[in-house]
ZAZAKOL-665665 format. One record per residue (C-alpha): x, y, z; residue number from 0; residue in three letters. Coordinates in steps of 0.2 Angstrom, whole numbers, plus 5000, padded with zeros to 4 digits. Example, Ala and Ser with C-alpha at 12.3 -4.5 7.8 and 13.67 -1.06 7.14 Angstrom:
<pts>
pt X = 5062	Y = 4978	Z = 5039	nr = 0	rest = ala;
pt X = 5068	Y = 4995	Z = 5036	nr = 1	rest = ser;
</pts>
This chain:
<pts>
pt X = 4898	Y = 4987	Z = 5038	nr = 0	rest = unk;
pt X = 4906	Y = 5004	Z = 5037	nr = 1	rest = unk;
pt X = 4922	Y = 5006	Z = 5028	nr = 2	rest = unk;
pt X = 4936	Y = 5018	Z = 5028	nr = 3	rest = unk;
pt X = 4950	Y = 5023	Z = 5018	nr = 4	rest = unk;
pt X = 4962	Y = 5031	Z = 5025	nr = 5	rest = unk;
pt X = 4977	Y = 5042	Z = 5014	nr = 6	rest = unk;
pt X = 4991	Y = 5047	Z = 5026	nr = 7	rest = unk;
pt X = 5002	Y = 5060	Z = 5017	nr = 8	rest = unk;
pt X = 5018	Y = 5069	Z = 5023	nr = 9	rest = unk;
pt X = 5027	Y = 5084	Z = 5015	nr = 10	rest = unk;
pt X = 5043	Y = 5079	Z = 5021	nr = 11	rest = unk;
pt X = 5052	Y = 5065	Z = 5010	nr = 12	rest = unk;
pt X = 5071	Y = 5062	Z = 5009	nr = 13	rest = unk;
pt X = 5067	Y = 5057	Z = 4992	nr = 14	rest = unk;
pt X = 5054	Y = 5069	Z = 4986	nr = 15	rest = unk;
pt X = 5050	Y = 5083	Z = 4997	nr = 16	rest = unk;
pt X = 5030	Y = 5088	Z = 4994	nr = 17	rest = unk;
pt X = 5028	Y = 5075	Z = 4984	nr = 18	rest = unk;
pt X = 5009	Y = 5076	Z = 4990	nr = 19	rest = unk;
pt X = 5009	Y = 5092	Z = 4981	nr = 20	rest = unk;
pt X = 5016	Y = 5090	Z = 4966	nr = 21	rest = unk;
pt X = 5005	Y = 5094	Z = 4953	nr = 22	rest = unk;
pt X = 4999	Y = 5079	Z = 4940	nr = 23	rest = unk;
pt X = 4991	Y = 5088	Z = 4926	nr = 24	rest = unk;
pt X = 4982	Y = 5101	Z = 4936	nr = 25	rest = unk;
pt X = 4977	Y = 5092	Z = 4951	nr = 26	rest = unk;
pt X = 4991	Y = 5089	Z = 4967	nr = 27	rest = unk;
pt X = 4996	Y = 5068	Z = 4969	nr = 28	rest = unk;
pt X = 4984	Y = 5068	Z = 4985	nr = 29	rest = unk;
pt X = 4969	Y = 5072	Z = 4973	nr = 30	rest = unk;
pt X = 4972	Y = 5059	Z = 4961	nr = 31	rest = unk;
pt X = 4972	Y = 5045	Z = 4976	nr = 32	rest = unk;
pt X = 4958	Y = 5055	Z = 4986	nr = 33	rest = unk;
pt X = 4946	Y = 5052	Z = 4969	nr = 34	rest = unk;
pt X = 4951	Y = 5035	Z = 4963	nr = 35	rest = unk;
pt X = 4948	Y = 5030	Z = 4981	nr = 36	rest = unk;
pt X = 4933	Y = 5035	Z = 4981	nr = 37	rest = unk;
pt X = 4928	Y = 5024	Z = 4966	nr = 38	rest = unk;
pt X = 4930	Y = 5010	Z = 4974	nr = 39	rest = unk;
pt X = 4914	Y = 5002	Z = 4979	nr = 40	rest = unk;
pt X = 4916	Y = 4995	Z = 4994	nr = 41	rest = unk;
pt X = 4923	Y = 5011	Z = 5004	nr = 42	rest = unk;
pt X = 4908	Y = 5021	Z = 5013	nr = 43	rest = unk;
pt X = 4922	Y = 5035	Z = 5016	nr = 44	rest = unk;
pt X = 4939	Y = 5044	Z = 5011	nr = 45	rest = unk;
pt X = 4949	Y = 5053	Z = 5023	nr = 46	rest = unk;
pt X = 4969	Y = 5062	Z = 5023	nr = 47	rest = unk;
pt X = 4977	Y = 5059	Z = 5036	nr = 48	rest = unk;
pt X = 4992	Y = 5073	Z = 5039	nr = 49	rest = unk;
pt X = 5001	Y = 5083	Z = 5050	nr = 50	rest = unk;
pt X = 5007	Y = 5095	Z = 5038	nr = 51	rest = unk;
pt X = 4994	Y = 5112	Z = 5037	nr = 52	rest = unk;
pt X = 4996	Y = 5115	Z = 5017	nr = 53	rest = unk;
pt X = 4993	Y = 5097	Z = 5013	nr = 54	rest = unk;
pt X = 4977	Y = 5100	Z = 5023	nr = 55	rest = unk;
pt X = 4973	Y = 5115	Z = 5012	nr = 56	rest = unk;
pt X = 4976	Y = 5108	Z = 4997	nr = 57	rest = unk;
pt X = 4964	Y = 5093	Z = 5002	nr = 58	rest = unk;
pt X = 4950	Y = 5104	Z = 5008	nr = 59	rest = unk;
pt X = 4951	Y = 5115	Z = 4993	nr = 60	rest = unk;
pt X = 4946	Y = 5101	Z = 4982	nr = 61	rest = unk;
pt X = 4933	Y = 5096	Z = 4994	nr = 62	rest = unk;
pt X = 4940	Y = 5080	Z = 5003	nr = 63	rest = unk;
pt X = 4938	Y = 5078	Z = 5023	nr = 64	rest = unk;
pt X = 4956	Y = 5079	Z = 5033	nr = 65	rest = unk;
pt X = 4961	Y = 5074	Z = 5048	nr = 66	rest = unk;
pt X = 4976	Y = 5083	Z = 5056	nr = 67	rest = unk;
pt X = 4990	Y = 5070	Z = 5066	nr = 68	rest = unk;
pt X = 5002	Y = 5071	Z = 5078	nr = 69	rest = unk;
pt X = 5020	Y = 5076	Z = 5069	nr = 70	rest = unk;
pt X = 5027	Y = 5066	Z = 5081	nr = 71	rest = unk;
pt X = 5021	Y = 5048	Z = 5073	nr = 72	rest = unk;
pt X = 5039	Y = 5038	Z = 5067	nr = 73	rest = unk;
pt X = 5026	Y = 5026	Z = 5053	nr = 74	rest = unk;
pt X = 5012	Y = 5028	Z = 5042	nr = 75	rest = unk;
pt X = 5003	Y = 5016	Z = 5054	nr = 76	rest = unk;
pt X = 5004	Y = 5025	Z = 5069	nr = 77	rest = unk;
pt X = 4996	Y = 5040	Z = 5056	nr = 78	rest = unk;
pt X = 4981	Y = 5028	Z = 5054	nr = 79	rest = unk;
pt X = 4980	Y = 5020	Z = 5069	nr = 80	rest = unk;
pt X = 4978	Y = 5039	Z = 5079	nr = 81	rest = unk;
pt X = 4963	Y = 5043	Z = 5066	nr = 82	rest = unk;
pt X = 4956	Y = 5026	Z = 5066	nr = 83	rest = unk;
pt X = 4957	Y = 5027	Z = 5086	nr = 84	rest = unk;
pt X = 4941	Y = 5042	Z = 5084	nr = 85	rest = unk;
pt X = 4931	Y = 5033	Z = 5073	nr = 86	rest = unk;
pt X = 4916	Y = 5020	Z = 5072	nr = 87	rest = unk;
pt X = 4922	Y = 5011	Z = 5058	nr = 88	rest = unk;
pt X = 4924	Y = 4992	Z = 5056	nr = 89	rest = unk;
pt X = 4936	Y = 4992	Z = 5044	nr = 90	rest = unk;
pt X = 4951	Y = 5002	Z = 5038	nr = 91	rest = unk;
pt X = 4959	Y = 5004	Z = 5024	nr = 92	rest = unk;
pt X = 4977	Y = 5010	Z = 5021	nr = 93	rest = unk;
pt X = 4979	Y = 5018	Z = 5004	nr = 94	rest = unk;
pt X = 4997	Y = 5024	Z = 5003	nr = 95	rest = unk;
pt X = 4996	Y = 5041	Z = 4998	nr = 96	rest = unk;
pt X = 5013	Y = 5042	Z = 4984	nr = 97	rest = unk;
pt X = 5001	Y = 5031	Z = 4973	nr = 98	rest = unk;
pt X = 4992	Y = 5041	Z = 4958	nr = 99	rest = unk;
pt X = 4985	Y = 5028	Z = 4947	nr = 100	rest = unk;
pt X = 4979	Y = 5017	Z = 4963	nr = 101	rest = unk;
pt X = 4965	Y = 5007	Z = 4953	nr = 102	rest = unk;
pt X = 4947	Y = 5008	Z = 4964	nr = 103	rest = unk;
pt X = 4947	Y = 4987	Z = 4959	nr = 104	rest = unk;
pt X = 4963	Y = 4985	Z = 4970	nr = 105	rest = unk;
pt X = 4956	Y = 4992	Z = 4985	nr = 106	rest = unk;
pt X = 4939	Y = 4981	Z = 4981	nr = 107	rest = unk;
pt X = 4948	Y = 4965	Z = 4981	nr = 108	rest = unk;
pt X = 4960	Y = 4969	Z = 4994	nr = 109	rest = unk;
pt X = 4945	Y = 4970	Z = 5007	nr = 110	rest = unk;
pt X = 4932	Y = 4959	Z = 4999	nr = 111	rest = unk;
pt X = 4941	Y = 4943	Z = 5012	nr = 112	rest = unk;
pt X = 4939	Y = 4953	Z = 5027	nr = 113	rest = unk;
pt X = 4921	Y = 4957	Z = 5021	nr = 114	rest = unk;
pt X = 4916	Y = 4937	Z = 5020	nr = 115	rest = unk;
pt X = 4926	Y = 4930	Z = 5032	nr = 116	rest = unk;
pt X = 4927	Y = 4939	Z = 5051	nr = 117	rest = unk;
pt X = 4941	Y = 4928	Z = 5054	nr = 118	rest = unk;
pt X = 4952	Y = 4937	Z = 5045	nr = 119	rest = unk;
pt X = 4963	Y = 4954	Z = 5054	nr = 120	rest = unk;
pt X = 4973	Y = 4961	Z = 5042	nr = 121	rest = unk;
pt X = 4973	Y = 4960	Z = 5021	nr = 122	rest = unk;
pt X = 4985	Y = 4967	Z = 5008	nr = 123	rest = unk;
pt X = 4989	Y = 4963	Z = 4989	nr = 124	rest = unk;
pt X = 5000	Y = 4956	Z = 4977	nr = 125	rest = unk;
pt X = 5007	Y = 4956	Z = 4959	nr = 126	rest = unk;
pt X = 5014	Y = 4944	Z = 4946	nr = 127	rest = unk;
pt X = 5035	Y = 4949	Z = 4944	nr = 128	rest = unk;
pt X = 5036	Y = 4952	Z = 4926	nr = 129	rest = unk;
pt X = 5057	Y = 4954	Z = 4927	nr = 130	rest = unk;
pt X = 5071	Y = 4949	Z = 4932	nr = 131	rest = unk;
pt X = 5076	Y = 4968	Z = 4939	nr = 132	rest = unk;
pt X = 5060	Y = 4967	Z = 4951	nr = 133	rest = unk;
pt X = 5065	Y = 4950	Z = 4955	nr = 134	rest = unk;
pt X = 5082	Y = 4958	Z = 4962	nr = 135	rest = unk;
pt X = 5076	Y = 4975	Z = 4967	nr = 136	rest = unk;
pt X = 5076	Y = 4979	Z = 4986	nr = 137	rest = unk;
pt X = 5063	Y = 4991	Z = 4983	nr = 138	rest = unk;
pt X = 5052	Y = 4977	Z = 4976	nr = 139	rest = unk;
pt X = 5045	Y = 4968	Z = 4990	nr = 140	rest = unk;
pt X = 5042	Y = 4950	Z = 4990	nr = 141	rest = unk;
pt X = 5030	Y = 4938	Z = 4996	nr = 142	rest = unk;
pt X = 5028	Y = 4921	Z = 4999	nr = 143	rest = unk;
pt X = 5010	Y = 4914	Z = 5003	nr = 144	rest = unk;
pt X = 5003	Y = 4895	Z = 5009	nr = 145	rest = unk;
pt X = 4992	Y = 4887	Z = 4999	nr = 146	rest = unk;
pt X = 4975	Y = 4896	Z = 5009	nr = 147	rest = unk;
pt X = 4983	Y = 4913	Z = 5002	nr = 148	rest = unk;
pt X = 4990	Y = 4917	Z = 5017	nr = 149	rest = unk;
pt X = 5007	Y = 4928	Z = 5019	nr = 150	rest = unk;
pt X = 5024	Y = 4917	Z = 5027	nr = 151	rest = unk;
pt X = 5035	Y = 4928	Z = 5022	nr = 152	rest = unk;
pt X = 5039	Y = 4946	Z = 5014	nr = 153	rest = unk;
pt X = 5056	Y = 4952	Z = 5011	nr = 154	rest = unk;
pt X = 5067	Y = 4962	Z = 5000	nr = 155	rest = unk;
pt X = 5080	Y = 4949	Z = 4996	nr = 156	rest = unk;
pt X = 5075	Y = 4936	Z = 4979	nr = 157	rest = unk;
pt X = 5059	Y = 4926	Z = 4986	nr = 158	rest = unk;
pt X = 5061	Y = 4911	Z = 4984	nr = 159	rest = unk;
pt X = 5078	Y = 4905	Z = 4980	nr = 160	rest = unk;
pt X = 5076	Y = 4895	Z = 4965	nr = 161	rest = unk;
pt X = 5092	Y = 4885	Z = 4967	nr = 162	rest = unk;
pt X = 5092	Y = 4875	Z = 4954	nr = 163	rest = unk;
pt X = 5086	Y = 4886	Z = 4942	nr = 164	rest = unk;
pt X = 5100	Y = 4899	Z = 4940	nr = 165	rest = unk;
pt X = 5100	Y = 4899	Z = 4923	nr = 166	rest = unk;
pt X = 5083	Y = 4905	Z = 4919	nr = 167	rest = unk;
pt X = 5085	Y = 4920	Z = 4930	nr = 168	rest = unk;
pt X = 5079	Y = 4930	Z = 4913	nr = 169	rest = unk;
pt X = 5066	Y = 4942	Z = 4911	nr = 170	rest = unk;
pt X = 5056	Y = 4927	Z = 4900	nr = 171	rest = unk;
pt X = 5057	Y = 4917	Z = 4913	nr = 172	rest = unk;
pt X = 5047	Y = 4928	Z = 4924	nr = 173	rest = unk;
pt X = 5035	Y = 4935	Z = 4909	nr = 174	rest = unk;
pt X = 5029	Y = 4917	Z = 4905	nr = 175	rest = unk;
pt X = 5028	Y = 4912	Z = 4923	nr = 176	rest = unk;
pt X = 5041	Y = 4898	Z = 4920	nr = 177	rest = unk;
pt X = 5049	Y = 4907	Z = 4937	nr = 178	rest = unk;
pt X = 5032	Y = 4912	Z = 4948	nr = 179	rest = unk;
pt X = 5035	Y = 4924	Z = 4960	nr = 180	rest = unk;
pt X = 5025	Y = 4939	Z = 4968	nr = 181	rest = unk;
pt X = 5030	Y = 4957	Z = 4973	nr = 182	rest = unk;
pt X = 5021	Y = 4965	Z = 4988	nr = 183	rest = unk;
pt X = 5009	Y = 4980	Z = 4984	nr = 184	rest = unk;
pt X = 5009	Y = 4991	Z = 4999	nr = 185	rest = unk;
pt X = 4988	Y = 4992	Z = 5000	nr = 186	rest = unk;
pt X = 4983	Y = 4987	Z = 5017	nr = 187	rest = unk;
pt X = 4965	Y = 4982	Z = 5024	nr = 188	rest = unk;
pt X = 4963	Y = 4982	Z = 5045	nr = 189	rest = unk;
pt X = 4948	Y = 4978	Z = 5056	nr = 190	rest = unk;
pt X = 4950	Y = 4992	Z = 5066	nr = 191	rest = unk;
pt X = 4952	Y = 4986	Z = 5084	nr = 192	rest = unk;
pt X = 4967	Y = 4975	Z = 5074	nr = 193	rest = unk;
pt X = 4974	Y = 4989	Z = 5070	nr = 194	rest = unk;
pt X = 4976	Y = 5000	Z = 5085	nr = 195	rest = unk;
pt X = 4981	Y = 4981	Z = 5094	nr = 196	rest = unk;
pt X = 4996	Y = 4983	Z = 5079	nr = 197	rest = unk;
pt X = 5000	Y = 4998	Z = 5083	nr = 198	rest = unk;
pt X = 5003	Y = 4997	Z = 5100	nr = 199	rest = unk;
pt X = 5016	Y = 4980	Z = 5097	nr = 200	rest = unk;
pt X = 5034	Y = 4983	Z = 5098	nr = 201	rest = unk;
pt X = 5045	Y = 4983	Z = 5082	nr = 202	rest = unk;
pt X = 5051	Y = 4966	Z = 5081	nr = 203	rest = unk;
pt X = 5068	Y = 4957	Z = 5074	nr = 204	rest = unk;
pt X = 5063	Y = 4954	Z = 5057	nr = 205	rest = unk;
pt X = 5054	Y = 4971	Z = 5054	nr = 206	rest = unk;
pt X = 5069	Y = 4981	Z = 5058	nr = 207	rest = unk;
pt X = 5080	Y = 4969	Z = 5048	nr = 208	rest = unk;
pt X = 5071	Y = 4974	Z = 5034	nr = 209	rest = unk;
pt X = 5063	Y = 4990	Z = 5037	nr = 210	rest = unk;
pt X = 5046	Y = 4979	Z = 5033	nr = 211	rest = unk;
pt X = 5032	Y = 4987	Z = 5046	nr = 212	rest = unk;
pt X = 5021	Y = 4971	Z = 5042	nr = 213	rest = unk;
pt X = 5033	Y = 4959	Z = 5048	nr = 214	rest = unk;
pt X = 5027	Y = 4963	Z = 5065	nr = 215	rest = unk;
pt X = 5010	Y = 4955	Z = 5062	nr = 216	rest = unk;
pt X = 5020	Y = 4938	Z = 5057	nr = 217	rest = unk;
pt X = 5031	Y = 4939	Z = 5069	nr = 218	rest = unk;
pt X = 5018	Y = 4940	Z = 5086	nr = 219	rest = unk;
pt X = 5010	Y = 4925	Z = 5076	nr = 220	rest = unk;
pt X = 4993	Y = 4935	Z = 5067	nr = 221	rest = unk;
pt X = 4988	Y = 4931	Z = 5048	nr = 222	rest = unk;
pt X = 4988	Y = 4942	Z = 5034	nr = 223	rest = unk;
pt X = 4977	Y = 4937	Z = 5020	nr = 224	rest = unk;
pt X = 4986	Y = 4941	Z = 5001	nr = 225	rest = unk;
pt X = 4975	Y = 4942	Z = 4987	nr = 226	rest = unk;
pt X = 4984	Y = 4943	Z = 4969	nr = 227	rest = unk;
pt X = 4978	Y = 4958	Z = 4957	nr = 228	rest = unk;
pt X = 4980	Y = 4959	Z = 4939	nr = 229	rest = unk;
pt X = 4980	Y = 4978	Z = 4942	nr = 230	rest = unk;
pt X = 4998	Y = 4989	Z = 4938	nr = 231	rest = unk;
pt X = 5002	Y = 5005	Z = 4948	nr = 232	rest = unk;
pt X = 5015	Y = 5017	Z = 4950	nr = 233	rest = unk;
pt X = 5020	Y = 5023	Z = 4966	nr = 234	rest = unk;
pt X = 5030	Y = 5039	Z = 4965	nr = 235	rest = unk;
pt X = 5047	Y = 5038	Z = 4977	nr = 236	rest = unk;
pt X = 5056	Y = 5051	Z = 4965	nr = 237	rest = unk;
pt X = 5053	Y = 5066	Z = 4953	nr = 238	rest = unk;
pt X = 5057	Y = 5052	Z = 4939	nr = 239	rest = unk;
pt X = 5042	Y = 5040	Z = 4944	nr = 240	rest = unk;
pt X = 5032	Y = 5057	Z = 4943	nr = 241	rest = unk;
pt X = 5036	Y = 5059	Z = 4925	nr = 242	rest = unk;
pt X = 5030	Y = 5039	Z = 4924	nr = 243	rest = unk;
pt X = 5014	Y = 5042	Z = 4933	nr = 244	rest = unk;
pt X = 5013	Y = 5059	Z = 4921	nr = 245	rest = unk;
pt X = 5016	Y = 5048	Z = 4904	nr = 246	rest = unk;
pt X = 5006	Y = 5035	Z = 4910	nr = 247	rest = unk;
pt X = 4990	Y = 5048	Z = 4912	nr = 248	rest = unk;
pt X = 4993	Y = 5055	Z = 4895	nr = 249	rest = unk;
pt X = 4993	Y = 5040	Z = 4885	nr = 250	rest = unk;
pt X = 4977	Y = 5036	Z = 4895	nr = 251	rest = unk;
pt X = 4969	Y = 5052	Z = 4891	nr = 252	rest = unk;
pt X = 4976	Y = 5053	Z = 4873	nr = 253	rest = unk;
</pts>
């Protein structure tokens, strides 16, 4: 089974221009997600995909493959789905390319179902919600999963409502599990035809209500398969999450 990871990366960010670029002790953000995607076990192969010529340069200086895109693409899915469109690949992997500390086991167990069950289309992750300020956050995804692990729900709004347990909306609450609840990490797994089948769907209702691309799968009726990882990251929106990622790396290395 071949397997292939693919980075899409954009210089353009109303946020964060080039934040592809920006340099993470010595070595530009795309590096650090090129090499630690590498690590993981399961991938056969790594490619960037862009439409931007000096994030090309930057990736083939340091000796990763690249694959140019049309500038015209509105998502990072139609990115992936246009490389994954000329390759031989049964599976792809879409590993979002503002996220340096990306752990190698994440990808692993993110495409470990798809691997042992051929039933299954499309695959991402999920995480424990360790406060109440990601409990509340838009920018923190939810999920909501049945009891086979499979996604019902994502959404920016609380997930669930815990109506009669108002007053234990504390960060203990959530750090001892008294309050369960997941936050969506943004690490997707595809069978490839899936994938161009995806992104070849309308937008639909609920995706554009909550500016969630994956809600399109839900909403035409397909599965996605939600595994829970242990593993932390840090995905860089701002030049302040930089500075995170930066700590974080030096207390590692120190």
């Amino acid at each position: 089974m071949k397997i292939t990871a693919v980075i899409p990366a954009r210089f353009a960010s109303t946020r964060f221009e080039g934040k592809a670029l920006a340099d993470i002790m010595g070595k530009p953000m795309v590096q650090h997600v090129y090499e630690r995607t590498a690590r993981a076990s399961l991938v056969s192969e790594v490619i960037v995909a862009t439409d931007d010529e000096r994030i090309a340069a930057a990736v083939r200086a340091f000796g990763g493959c690249v694959e140019m895109t049309s500038r015209s693409h509105e998502t990072g899915t139609d990115r992936l789905a246009e490389v994954a469109a000329r390759l031989d690949s049964d599976i792809i992997v879409n590993v979002q390319g503002d996220e340096p500390l990306i752990e190698p086991a994440m990808i692993d167990e993110a495409i470990m179902p798809l691997s042992l069950d051929t039933s299954i289309l499309m695959g991402t992750l999920k995480s424990r919600i360790r406060t109440l300020h990601d409990f509340l956050s838009p920018n923190a995804v939810k999920v909501v999963t049945d009891l086979e692990g499979f996604a019902l729900y994502f959404s920016r709004s609380p997930l669930p409502n815990f109506r009669d347990k108002w007053n234990d909306l504390k960060d203990e609450a959530f750090a001892s599990g008294k309050l369960l609840c997941y936050k969506h990490v943004g690490l997707y797994v595809y069978r490839r035809d899936f994938l161009l089948q995806y992104a070849r769907m309308s937008p639909t209702f609920l995706e554009l209500a909550e500016k969630l691309e994956q809600l399109r799968v839900l909403e035409n009726g397909y599965r996605i398969k939600v595994v829970e990882t242990e593993c932390e990251s840090i995905g860089v929106d701002t030049p302040g999450d930089l500075e995170k990622v930066i700590e974080r790396l030096k207390i590692r290395e120190g």
